[in-house]
C-alpha positions as CSV (number, residue, x, y, z in Angstrom):
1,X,130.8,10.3,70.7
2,X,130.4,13.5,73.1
3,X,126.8,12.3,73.8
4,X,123.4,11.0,73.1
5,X,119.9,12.2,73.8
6,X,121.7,14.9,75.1
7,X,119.2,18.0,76.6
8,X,120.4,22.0,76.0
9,X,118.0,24.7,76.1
10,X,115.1,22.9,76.8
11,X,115.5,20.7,73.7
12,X,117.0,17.5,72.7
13,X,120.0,16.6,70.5
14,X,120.2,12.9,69.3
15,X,123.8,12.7,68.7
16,X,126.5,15.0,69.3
17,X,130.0,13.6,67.7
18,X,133.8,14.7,67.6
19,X,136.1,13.4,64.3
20,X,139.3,15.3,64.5
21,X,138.5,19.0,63.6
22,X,134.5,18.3,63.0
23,X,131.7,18.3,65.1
24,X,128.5,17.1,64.1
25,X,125.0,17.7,65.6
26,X,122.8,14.7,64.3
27,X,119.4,14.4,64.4
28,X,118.1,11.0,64.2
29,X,114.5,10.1,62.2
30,X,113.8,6.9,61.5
31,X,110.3,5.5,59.9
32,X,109.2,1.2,59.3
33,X,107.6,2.6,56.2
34,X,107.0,5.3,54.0
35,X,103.6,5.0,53.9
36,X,103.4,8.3,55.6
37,X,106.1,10.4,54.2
38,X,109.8,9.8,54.1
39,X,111.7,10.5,57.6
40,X,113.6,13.6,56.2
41,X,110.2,15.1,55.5
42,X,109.7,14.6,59.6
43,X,113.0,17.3,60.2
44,X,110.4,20.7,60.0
45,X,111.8,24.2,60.3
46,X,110.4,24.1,63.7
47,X,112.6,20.9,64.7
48,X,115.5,22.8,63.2
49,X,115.3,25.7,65.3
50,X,114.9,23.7,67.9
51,X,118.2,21.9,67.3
52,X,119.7,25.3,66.5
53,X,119.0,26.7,69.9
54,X,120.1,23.6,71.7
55,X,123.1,23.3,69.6
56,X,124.1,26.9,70.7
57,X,123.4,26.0,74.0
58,X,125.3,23.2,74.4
59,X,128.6,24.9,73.1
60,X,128.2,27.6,75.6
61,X,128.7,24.8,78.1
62,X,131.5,23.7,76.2
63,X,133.7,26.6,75.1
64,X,136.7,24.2,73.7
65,X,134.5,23.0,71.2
66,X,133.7,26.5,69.8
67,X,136.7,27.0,67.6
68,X,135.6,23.3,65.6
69,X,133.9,22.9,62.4
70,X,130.1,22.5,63.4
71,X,127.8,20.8,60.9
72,X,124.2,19.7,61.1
73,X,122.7,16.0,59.7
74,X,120.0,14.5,59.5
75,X,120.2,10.4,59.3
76,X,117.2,9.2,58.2
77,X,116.1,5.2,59.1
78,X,113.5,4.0,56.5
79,X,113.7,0.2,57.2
80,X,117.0,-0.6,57.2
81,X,118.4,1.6,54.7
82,X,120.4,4.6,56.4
83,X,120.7,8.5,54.5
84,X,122.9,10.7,56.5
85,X,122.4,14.3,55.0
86,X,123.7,17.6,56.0
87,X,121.6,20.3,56.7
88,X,121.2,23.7,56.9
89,X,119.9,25.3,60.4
């Protein structure tokens, strides 16, 4: 792991993480219940950009990591059930 609760940009990144060739900007959401929604549905455009900008952000402070595979998730706590999904930014 490169880092957690990690502040770029003037927004916050839950997890950032390093496997081999692949880094991965993960957002964490996690709900008791889903008697209000599910936590995927909490992950709005706006909190995407957000991540986007401090994505970008952080790998201008980190120019070795530029030439890795980036991808975007989304892990999603509902009780004690995990989803880890990919997602588009």
């Amino acid at each position: 792991m490169l880092g957690a609760n990690v502040w770029a940009g003037g927004h916050e990144l839950d997890l950032i993480v390093r496997r081999g060739r692949r880094l991965v900007f993960c957002e964490v959401k996690g709900k008791a219940t889903t008697a209000y929604g599910h936590p995927l549905e909490m992950v709005t455009p706006e909190k995407r950009r957000r991540v986007r900008l401090a994505a970008e952000t952080w790998l201008a402070r980190h120019p070795e990591c530029r030439t890795l595979d980036c991808r975007f998730e989304v892990v999603a706590i509902e009780g004690r059930r995990l989803e880890r999904v990919s997602v588009e930014l």
